[in-house]
N, C-alpha and C positions, 0 to 999 in steps of 0.2 A: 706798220712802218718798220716794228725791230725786225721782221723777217726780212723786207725787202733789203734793210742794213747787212741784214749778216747774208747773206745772199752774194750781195755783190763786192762782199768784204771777202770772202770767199773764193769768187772767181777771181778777183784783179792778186789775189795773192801768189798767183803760178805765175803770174805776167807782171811784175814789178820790177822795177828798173830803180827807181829812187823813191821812197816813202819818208812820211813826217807824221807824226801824231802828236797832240796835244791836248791838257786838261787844262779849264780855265775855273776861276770863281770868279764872281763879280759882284759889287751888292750896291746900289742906290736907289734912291727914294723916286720910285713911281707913282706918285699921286698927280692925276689928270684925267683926261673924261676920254682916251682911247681904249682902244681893245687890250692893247697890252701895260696898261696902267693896273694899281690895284687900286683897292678902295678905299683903302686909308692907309699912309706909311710904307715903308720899302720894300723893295723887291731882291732877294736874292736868284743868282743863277747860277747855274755848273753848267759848263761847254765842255762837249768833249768831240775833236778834229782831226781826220784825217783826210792825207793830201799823200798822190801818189801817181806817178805816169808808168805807163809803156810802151809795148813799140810802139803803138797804134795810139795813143791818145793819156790823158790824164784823166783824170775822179778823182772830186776832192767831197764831203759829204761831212755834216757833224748831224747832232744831238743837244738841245737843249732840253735842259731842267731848271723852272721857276717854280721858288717859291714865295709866297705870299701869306703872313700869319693872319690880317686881318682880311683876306681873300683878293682875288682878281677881281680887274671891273667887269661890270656887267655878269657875274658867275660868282655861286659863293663858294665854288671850288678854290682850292690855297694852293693847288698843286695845278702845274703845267708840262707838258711833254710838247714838244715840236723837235721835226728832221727834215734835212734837205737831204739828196741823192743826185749829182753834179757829173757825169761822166760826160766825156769830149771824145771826136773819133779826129784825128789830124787825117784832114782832106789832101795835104799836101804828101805826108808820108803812102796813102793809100793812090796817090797818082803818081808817085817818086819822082816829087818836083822837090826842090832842096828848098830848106827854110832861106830867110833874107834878114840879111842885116840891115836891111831898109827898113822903114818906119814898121812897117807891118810885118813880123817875122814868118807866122804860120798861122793858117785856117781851119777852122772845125767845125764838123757837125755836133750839135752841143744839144743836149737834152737835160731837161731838171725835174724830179719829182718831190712835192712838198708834203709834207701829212703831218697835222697837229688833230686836238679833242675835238673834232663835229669836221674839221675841214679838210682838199685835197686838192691838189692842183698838178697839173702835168700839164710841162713847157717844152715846146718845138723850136729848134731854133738855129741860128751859125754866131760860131766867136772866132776871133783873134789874138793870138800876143802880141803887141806893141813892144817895140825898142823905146822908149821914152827916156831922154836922157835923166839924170836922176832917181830915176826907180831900174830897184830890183826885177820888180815884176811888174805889169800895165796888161791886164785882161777886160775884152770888153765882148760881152753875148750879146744877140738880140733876140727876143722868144716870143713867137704866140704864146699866149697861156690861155691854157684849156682849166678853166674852176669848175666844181662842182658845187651846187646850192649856192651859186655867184657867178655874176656876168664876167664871160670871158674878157680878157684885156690883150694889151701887148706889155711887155717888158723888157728893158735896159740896163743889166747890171755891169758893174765896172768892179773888180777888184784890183788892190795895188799895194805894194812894200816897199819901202826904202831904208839903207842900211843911215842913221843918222851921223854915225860914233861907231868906235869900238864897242861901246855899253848902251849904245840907245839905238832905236828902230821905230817906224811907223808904220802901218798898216790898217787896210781898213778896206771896206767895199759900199757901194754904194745900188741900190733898187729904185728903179721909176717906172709906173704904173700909167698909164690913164687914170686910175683913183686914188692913187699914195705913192710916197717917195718916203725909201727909208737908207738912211746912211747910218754907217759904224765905225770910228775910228780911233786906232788905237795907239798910243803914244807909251813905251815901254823898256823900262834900263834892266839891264843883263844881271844882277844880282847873285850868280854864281861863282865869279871867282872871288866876293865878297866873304860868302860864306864853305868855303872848300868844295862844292861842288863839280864835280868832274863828271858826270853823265849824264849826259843832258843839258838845260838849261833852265833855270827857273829868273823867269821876270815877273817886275812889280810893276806896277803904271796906273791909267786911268785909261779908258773908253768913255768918248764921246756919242752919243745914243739920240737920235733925232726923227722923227717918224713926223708924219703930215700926211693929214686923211684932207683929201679934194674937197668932198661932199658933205661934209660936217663942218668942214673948216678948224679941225681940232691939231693938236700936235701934242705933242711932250721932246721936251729938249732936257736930255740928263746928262749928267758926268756922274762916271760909275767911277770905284774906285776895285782892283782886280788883282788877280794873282793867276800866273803863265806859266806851268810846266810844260816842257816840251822835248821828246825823245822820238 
């Protein structure tokens, strides 16, 4: 996975147009009978995100680190690693048709590669940006997913942002499976010009964490509490 990251962290850096990157922490109590639950007691996380377009398309990709002192379920590993890899090709700029300020703004050919401890997945697919009144942002993909050591599926993800406030924002995305549906959502006040900060942004808030396995019939429903740099 780090190679494919730095790889393509790499190439999109001759071709950027607008970038964002971000460090998160997070820490609440995962006890529950999913894969991403631990065994007993809480879960801390580090995220770290970046988002970035150019001519041709956008990539946005992070890196999760979980840890767990009394381990993860199902593994008595304490330690976790998981990456996505998210790059879009704008269908519309490669046929130079102009975007729309109609509901549907612009088309893409959209690809996502996943890779955590034992697992891997690579997804085929086309997305959208929607104009949706209200939101900053409104993205929606569709993808085969091709698994490995797991039956292929289809997938649905939706991400979206809105400005609340001066000081507050929302943000979050949402995954649906044939076998699970996972949403995250993040509710978040500006805390920077609180504390004199001038570069960048540093937010405090809470994430919403909600995950639903089909086939077990299991779930975990948390409220994290976090911390958002962002430059």
């Amino acid at each position: 996975m780090k190679y494919t990251l730095l790889l393509s962290t790499l190439i999109a850096s001759h071709l950027c147009a607008f970038s964002t990157t971000n460090i998160q922490y997070l820490y609440g109590d995962f006890e529950g009978a999913t894969f991403l639950d631990t065994q007993s007691g809480a879960k801390q996380t580090v995220t770290a995100e970046h988002y970035r377009t150019w001519e041709y398309g956008d990539l946005f990709m992070f890196a999760d680190y979980a840890y767990a002192k009394k381990g993860l379920q199902f593994t008595n590993l304490k330690n976790d690693l998981y990456g996505e890899f998210s790059p879009r090709i704008s269908l519309n700029k490669i046929a130079n048709i102009p975007t729309s300020d109609g509901i549907v703004k612009e088309w893409y050919g959209a690809y996502q590669h996943n890779r955590g401890d034992g697992y891997r997945a690579d997804l085929y697919g086309i997305g959208t940006d929607l104009n949706i009144p209200g939101f900053d942002v409104f993205g929606v993909n569709g993808y085969r997913k091709i698994c490995y050591r797991m039956n292929d599926t289809y997938q649905l993800s939706l991400n979206y942002a809105a400005t609340l406030s001066d000081r507050w924002h929302f943000e979050g995305f949402s995954d649906w499976t044939t076998v699970d549906f996972l949403t995250q959502n993040q509710l978040l006040f500006n805390l920077s010009p609180s504390v004199g900060i001038h570069a960048g942004k540093l937010e405090v808030g809470t994430e919403w964490h909600y995950y639903h396995e089909n086939s077990y019939h299991t779930d975990n429903d948390v409220f994290q509490a976090m911390m958002k740099y962002t430059w």
